[in-house]
NULONU-452479 format. One record per atom (N, C-alpha, C, O): atom name; residue in three letters; residue number from 1; x, y, z. Coordinates in steps of 0.2 Angstrom, whole numbers. Example, Ala and Ser with C-alpha at 12.3 -4.5 7.8 and 13.67 -1.06 7.14 Angstrom:
<"N", "Ala", 1, <66, -28, 39>>
<"CA", "Ala", 1, <62, -22, 39>>
<"C", "Ala", 1, <66, -16, 39>>
<"O", "Ala", 1, <71, -17, 42>>
<"N", "Ser", 2, <64, -11, 35>>
<"CA", "Ser", 2, <68, -5, 36>>
<"C", "Ser", 2, <64, 0, 39>>
<"O", "Ser", 2, <67, 6, 40>>
END
This chain:
<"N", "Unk", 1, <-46, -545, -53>>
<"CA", "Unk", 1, <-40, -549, -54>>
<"C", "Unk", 1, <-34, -544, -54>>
<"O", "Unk", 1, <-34, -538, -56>>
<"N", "Unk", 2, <-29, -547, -50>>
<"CA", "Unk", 2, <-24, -544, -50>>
<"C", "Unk", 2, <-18, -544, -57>>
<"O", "Unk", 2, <-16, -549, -59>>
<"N", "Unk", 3, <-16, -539, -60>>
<"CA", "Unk", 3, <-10, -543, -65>>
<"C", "Unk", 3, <-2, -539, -65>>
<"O", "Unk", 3, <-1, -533, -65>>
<"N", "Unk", 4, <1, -543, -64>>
<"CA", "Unk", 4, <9, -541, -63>>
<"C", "Unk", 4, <12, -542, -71>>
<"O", "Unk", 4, <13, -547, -73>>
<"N", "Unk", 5, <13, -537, -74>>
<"CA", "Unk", 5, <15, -535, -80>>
<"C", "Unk", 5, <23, -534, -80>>
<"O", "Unk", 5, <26, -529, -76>>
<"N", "Unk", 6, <26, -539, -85>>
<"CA", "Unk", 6, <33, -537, -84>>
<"C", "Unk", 6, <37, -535, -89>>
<"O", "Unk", 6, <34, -537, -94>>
<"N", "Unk", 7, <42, -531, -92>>
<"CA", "Unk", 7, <41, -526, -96>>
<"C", "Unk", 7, <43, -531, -102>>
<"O", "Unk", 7, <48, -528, -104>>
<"N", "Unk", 8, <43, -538, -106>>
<"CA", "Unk", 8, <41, -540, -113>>
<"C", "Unk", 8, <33, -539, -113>>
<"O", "Unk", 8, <32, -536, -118>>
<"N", "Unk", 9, <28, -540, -111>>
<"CA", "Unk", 9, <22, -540, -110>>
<"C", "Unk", 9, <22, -532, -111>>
<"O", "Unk", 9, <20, -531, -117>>
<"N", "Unk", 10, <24, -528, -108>>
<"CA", "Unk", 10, <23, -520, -109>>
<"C", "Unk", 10, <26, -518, -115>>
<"O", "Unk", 10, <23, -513, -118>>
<"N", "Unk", 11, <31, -521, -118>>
<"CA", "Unk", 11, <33, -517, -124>>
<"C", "Unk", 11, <29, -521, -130>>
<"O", "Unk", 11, <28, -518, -136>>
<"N", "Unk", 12, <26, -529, -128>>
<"CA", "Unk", 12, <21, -532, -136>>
<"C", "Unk", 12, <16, -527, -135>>
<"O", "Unk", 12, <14, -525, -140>>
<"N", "Unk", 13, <13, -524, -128>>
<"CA", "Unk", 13, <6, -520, -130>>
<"C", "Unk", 13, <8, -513, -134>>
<"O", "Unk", 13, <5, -511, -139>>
<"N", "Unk", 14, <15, -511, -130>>
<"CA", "Unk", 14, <12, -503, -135>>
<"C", "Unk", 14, <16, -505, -142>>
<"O", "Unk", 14, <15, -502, -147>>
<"N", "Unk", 15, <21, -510, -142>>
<"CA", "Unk", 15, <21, -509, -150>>
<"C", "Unk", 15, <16, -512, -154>>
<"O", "Unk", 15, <18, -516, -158>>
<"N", "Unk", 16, <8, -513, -154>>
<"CA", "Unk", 16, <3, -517, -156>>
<"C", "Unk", 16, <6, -523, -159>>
<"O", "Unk", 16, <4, -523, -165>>
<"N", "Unk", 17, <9, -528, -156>>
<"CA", "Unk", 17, <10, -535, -160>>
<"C", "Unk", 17, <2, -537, -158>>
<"O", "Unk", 17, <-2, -535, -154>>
<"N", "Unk", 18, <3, -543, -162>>
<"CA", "Unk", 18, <-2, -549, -160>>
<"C", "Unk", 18, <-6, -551, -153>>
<"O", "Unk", 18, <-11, -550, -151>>
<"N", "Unk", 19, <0, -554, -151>>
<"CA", "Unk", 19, <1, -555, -143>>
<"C", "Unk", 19, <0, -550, -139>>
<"O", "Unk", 19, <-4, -551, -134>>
<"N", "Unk", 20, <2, -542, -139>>
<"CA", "Unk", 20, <1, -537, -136>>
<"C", "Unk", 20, <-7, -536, -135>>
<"O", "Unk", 20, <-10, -534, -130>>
<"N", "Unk", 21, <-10, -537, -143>>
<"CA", "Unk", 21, <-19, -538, -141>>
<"C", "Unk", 21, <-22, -542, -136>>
<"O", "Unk", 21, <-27, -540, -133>>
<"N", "Unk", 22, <-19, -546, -135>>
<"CA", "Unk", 22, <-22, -551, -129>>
<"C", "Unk", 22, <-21, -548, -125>>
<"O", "Unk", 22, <-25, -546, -122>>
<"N", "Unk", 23, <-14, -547, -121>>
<"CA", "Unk", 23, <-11, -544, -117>>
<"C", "Unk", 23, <-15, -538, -116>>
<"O", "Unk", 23, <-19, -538, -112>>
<"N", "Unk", 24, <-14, -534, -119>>
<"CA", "Unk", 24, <-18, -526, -115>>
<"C", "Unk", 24, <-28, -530, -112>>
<"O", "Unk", 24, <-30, -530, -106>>
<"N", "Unk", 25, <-30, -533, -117>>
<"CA", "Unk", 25, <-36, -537, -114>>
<"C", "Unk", 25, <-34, -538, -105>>
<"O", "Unk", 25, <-37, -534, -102>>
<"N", "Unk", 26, <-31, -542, -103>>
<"CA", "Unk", 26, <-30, -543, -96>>
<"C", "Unk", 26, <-29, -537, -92>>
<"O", "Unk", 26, <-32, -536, -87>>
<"N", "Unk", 27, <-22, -532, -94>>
<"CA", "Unk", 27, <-23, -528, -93>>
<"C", "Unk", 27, <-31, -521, -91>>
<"O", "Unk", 27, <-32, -517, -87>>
<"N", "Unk", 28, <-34, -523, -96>>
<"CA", "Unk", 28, <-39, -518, -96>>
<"C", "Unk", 28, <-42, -520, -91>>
<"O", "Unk", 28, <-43, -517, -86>>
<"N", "Unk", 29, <-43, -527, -91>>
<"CA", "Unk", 29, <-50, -531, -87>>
<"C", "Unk", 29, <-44, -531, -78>>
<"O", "Unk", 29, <-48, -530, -73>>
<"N", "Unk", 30, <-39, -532, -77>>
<"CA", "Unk", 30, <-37, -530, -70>>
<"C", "Unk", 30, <-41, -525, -66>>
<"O", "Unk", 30, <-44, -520, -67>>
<"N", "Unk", 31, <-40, -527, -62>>
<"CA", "Unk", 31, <-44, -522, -55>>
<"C", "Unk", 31, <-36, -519, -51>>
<"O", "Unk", 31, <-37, -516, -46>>
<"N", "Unk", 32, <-31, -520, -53>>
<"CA", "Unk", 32, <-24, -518, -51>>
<"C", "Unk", 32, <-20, -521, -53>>
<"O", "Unk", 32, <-18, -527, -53>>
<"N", "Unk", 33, <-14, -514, -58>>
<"CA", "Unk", 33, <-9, -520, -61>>
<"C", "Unk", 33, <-4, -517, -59>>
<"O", "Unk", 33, <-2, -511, -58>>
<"N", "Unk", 34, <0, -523, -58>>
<"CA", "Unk", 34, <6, -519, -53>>
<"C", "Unk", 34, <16, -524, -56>>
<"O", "Unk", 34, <17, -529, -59>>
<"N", "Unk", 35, <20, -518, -54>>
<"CA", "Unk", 35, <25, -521, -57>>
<"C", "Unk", 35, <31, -520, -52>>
<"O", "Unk", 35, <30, -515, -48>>
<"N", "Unk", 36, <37, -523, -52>>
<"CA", "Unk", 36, <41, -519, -46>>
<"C", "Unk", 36, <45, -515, -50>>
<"O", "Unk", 36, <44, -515, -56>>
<"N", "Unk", 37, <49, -509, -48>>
<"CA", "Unk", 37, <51, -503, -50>>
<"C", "Unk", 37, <57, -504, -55>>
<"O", "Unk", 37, <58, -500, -59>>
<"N", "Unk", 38, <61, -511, -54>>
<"CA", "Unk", 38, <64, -515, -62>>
<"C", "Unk", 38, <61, -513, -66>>
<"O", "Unk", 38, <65, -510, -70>>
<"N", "Unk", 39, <53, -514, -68>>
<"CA", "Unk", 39, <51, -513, -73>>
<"C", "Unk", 39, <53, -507, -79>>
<"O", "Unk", 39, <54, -507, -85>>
<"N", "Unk", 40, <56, -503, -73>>
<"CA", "Unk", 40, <55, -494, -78>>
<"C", "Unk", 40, <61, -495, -82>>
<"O", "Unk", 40, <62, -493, -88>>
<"N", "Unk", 41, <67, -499, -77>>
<"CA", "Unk", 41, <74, -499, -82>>
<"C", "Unk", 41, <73, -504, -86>>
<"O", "Unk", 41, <75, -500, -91>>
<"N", "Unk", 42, <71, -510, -89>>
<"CA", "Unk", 42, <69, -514, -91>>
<"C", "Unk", 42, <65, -511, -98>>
<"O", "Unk", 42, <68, -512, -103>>
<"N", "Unk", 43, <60, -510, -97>>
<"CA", "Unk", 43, <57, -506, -102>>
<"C", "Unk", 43, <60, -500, -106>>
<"O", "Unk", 43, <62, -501, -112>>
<"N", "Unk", 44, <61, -495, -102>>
<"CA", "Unk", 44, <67, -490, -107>>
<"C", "Unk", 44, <75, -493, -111>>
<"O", "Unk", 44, <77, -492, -116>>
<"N", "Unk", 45, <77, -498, -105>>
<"CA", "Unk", 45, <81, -498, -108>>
<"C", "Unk", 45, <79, -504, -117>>
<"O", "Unk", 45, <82, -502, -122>>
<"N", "Unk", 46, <74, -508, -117>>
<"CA", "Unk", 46, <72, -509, -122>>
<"C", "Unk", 46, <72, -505, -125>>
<"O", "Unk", 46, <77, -504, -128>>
<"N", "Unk", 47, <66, -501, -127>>
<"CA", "Unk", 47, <67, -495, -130>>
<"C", "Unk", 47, <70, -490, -133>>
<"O", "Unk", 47, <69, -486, -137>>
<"N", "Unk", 48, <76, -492, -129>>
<"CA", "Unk", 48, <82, -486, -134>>
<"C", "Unk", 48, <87, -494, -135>>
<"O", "Unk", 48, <92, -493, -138>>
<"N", "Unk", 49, <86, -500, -134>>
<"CA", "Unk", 49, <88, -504, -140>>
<"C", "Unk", 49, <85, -503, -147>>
<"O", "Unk", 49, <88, -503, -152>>
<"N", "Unk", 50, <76, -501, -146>>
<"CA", "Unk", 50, <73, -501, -151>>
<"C", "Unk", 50, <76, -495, -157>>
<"O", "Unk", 50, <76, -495, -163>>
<"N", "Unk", 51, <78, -490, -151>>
<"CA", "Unk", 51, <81, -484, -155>>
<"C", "Unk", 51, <86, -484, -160>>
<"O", "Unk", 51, <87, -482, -166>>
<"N", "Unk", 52, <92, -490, -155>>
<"CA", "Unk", 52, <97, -489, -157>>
<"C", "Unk", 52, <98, -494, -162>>
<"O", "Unk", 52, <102, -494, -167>>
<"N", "Unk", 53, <95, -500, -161>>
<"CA", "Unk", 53, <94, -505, -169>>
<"C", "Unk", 53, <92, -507, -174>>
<"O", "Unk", 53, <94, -511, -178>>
<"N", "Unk", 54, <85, -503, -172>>
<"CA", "Unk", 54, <80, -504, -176>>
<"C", "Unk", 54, <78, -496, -182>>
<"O", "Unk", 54, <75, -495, -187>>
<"N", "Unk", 55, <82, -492, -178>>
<"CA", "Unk", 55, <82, -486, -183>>
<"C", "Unk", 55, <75, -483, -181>>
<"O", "Unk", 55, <72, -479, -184>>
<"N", "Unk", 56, <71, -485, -175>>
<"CA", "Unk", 56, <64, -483, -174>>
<"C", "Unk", 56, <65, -474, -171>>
<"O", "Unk", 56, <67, -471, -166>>
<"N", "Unk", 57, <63, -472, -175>>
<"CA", "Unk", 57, <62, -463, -173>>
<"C", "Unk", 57, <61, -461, -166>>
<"O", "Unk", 57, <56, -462, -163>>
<"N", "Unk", 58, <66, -456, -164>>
<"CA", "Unk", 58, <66, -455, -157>>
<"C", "Unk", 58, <59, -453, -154>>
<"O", "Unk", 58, <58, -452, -148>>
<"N", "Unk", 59, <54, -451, -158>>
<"CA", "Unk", 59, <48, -448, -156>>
<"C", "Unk", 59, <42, -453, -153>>
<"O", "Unk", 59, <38, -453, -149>>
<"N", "Unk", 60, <44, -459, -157>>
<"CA", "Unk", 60, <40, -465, -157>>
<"C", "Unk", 60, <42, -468, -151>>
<"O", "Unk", 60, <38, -471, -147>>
<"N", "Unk", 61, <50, -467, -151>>
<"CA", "Unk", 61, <50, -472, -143>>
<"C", "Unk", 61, <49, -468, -137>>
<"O", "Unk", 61, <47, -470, -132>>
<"N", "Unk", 62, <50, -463, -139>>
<"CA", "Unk", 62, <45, -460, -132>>
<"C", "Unk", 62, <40, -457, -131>>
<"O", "Unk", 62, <38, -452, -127>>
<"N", "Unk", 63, <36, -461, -135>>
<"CA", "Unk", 63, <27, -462, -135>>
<"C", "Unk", 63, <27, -468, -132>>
<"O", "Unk", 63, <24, -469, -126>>
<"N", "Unk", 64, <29, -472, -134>>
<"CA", "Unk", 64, <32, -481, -133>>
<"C", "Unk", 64, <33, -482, -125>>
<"O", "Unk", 64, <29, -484, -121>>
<"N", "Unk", 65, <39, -479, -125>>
<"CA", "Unk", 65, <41, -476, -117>>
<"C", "Unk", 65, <35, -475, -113>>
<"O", "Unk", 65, <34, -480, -109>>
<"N", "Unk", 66, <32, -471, -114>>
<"CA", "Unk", 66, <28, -466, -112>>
<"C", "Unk", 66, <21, -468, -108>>
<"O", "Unk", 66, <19, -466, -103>>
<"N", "Unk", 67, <20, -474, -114>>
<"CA", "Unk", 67, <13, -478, -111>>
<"C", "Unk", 67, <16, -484, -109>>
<"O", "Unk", 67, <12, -487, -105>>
<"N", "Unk", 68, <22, -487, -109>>
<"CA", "Unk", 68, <22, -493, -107>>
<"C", "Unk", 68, <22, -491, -98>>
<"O", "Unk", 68, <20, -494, -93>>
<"N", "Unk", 69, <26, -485, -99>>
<"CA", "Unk", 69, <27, -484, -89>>
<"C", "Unk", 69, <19, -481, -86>>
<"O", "Unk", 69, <19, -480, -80>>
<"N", "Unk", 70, <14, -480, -90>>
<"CA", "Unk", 70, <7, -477, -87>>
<"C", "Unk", 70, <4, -486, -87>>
<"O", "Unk", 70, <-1, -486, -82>>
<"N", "Unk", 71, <5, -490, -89>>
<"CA", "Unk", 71, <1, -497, -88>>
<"C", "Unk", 71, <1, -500, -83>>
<"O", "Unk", 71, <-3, -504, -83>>
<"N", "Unk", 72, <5, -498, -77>>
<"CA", "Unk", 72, <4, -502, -72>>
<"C", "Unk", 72, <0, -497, -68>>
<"O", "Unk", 72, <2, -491, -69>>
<"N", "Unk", 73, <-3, -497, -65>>
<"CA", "Unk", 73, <-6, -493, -57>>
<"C", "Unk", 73, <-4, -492, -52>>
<"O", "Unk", 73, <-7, -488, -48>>
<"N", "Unk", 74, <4, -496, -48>>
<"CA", "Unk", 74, <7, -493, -45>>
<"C", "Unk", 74, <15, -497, -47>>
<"O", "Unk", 74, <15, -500, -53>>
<"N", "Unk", 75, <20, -496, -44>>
<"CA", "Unk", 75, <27, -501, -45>>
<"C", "Unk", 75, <29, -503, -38>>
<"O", "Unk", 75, <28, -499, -34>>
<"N", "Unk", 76, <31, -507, -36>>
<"CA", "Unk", 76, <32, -511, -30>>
<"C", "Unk", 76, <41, -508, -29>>
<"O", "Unk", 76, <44, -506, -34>>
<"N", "Unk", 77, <42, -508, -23>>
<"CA", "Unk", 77, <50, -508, -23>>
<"C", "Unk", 77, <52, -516, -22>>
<"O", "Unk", 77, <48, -520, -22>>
<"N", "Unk", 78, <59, -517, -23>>
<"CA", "Unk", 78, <63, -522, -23>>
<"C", "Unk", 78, <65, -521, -19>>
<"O", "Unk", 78, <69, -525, -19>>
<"N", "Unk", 79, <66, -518, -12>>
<"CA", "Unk", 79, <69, -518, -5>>
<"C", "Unk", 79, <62, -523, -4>>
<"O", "Unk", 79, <64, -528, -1>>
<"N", "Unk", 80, <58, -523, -4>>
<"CA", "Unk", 80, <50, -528, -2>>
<"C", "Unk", 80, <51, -536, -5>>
<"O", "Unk", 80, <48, -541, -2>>
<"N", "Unk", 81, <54, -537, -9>>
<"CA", "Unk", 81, <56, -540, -13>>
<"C", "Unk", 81, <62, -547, -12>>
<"O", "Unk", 81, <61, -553, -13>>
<"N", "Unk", 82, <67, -543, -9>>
<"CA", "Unk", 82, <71, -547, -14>>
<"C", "Unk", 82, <75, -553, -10>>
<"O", "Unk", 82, <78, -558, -13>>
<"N", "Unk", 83, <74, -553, -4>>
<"CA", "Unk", 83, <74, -559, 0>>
<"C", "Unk", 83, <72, -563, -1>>
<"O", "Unk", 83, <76, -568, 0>>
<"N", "Unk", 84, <65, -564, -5>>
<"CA", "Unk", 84, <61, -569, -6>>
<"C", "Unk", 84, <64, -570, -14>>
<"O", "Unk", 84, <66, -575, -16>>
<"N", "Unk", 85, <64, -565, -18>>
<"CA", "Unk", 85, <67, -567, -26>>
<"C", "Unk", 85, <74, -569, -25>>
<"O", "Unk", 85, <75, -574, -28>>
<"N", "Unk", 86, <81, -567, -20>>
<"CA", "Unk", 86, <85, -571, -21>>
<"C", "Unk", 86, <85, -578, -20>>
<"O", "Unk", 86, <88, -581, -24>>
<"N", "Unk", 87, <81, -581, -15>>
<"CA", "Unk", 87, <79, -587, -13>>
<"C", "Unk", 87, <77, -591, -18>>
<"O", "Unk", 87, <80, -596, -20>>
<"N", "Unk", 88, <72, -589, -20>>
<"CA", "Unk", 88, <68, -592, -26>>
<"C", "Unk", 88, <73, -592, -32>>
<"O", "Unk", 88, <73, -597, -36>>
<"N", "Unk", 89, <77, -586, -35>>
<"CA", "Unk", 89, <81, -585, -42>>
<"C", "Unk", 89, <87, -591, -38>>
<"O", "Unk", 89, <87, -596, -42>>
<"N", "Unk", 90, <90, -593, -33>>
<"CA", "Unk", 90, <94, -598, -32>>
<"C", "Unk", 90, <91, -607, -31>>
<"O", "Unk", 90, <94, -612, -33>>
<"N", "Unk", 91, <85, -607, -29>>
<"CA", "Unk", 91, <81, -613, -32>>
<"C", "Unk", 91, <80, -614, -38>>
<"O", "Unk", 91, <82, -619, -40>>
<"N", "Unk", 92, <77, -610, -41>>
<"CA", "Unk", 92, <75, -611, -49>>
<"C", "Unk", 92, <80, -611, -53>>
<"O", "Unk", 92, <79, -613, -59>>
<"N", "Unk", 93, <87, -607, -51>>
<"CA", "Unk", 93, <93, -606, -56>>
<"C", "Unk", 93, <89, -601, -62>>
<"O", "Unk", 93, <88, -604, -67>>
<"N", "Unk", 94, <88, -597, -61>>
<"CA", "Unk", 94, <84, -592, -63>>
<"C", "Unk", 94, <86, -585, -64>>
<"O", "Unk", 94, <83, -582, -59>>
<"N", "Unk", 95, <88, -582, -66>>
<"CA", "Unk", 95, <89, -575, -65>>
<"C", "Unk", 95, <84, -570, -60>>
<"O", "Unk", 95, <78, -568, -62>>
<"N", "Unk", 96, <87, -568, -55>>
<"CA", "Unk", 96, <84, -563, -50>>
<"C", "Unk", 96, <79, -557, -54>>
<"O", "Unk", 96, <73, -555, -52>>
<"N", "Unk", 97, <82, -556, -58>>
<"CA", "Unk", 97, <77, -549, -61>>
<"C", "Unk", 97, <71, -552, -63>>
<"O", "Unk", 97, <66, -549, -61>>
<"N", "Unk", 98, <72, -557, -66>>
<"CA", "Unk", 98, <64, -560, -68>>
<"C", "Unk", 98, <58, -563, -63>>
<"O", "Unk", 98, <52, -563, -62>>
<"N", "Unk", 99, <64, -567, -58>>
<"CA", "Unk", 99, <59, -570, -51>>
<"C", "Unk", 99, <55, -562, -47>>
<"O", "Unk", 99, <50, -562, -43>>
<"N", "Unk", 100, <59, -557, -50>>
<"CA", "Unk", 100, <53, -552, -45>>
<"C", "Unk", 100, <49, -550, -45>>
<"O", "Unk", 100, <46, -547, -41>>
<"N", "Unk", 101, <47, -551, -54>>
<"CA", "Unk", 101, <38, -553, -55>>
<"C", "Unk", 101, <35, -558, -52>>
<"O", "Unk", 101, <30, -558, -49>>
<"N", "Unk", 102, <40, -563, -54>>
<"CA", "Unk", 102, <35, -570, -49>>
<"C", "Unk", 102, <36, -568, -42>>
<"O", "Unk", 102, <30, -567, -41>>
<"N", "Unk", 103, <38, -567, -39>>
<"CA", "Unk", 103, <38, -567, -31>>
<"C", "Unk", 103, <30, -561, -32>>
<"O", "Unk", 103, <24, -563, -31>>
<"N", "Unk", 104, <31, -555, -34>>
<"CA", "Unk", 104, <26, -552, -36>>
<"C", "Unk", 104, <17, -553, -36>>
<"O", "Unk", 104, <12, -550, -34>>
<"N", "Unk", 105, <18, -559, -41>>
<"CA", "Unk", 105, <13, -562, -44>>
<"C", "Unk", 105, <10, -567, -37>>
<"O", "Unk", 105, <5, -567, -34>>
<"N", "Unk", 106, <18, -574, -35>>
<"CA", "Unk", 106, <13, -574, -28>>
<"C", "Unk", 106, <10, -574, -23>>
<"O", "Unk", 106, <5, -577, -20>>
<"N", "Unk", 107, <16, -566, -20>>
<"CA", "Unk", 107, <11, -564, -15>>
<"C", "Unk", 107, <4, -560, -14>>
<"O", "Unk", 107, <1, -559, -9>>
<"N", "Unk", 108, <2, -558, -21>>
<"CA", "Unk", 108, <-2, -555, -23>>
<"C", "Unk", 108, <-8, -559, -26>>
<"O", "Unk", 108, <-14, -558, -27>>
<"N", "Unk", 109, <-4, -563, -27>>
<"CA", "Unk", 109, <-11, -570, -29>>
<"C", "Unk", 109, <-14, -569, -36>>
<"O", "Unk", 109, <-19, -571, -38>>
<"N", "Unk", 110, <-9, -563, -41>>
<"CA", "Unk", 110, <-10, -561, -45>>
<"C", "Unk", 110, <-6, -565, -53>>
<"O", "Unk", 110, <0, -568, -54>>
<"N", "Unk", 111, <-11, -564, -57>>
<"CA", "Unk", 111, <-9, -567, -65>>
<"C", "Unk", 111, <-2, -562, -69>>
<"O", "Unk", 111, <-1, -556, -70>>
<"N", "Unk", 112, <3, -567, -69>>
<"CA", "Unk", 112, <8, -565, -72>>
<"C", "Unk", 112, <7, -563, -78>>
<"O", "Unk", 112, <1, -565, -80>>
<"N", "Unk", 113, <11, -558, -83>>
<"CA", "Unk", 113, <9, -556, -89>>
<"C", "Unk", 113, <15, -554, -90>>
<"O", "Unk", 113, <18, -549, -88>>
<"N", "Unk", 114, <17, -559, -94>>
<"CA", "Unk", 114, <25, -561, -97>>
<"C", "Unk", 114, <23, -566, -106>>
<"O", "Unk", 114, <18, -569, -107>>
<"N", "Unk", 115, <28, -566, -108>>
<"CA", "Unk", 115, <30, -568, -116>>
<"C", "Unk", 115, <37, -573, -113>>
<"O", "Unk", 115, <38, -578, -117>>
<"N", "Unk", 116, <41, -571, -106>>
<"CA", "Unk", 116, <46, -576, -105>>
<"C", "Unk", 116, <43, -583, -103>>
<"O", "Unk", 116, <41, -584, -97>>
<"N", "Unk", 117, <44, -589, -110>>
<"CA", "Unk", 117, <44, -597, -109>>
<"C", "Unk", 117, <46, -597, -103>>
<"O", "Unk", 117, <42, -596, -98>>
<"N", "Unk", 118, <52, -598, -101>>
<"CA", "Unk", 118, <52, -600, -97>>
<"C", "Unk", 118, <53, -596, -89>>
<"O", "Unk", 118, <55, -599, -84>>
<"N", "Unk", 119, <52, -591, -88>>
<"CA", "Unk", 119, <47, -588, -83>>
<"C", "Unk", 119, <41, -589, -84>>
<"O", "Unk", 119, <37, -587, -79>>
<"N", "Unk", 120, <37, -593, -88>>
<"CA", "Unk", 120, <31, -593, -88>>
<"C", "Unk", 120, <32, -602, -84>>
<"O", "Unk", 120, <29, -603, -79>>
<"N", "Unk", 121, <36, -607, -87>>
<"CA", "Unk", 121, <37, -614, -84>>
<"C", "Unk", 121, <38, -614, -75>>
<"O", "Unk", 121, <36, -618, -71>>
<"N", "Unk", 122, <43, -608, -75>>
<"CA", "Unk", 122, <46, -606, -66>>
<"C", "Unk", 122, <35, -605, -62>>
<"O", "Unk", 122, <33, -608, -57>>
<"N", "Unk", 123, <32, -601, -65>>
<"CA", "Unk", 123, <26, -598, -62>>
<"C", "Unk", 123, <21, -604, -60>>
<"O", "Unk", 123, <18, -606, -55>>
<"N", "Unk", 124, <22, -606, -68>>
<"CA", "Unk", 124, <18, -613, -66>>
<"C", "Unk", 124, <19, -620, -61>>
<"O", "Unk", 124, <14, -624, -60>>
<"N", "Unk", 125, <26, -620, -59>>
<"CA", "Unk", 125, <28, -626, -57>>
<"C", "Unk", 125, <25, -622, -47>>
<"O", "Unk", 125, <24, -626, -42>>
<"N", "Unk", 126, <23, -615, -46>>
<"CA", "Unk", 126, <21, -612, -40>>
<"C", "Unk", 126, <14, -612, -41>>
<"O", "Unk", 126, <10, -608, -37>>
<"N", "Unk", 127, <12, -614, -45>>
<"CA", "Unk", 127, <4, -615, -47>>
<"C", "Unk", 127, <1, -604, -48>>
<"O", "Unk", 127, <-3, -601, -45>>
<"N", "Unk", 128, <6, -603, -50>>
<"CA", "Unk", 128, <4, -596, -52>>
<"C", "Unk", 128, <1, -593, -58>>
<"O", "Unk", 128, <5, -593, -63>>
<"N", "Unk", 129, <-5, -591, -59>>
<"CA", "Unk", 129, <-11, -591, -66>>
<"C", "Unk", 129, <-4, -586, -71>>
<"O", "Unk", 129, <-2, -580, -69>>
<"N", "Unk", 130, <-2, -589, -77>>
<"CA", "Unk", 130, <1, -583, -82>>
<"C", "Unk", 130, <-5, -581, -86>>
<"O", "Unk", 130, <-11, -584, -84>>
<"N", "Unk", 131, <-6, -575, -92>>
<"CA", "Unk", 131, <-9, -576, -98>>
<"C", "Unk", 131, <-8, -582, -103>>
<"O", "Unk", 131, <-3, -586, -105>>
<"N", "Unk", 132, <-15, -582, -105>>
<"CA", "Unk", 132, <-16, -589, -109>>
<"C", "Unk", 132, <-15, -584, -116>>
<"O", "Unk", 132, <-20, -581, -119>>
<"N", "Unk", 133, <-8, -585, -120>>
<"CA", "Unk", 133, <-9, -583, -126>>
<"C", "Unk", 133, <-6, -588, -131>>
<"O", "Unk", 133, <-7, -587, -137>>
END
């Protein structure tokens, strides 16, 4: 299995919620997980939200940091991309940032792994496998 991990998916696994248990499961069980290079700013920048309002200790997020950017196996560029996600984020009325997991996911033929409802509703309507949590 392929899985396209996008960075709420990456932040529920390393802050051990709930959901991030299932999530890391698919994760483990991929044969290739892949994200576009959005991902990195996405993630850190979370992460120093976590810093900055949650009071979570500089040491912790960049442990956090740290394994969330080791989870994927390669990063795709968005020059490969974004033709097809602009297109698609103007059909769907969608925010572009998020369709470049889904473009991701379908040309890849791989399982989305997102916590966004309604990135998960966009995936589904292209008959794109999300995680079942």
């Amino acid at each position: 299995m392929i899985a396209v991990l996008d960075a709420s998916a990456a932040i529920e696994i390393v802050m051990g919620r709930k959901s991030g248990k299932k999530l890391s499961q698919y994760v483990l069980a991929a044969d290739w997980v892949i994200a576009p290079t959005l991902f990195i700013s996405e993630v850190t920048d979370t992460v120093w939200k976590y810093q900055k309002l949650t009071d979570f200790p500089f040491s912790s997020c960049e442990k956090a940091l740290n394994q969330a950017l080791t989870l994927p196996d390669d990063f795709i560029n968005e020059l490969d991309l974004y033709r097809e996600a602009f297109k698609l984020s103007c059909t769907l009325n969608h925010p572009v940032y998020d369709i470049f997991y889904l473009v991701l996911a379908r040309r890849n033929n791989g399982r989305l792994l997102t916590l966004d409802k309604r990135l998960i509703s966009a995936a589904t309507k292209y008959s794109i496998e999300t995680a079942d949590l």
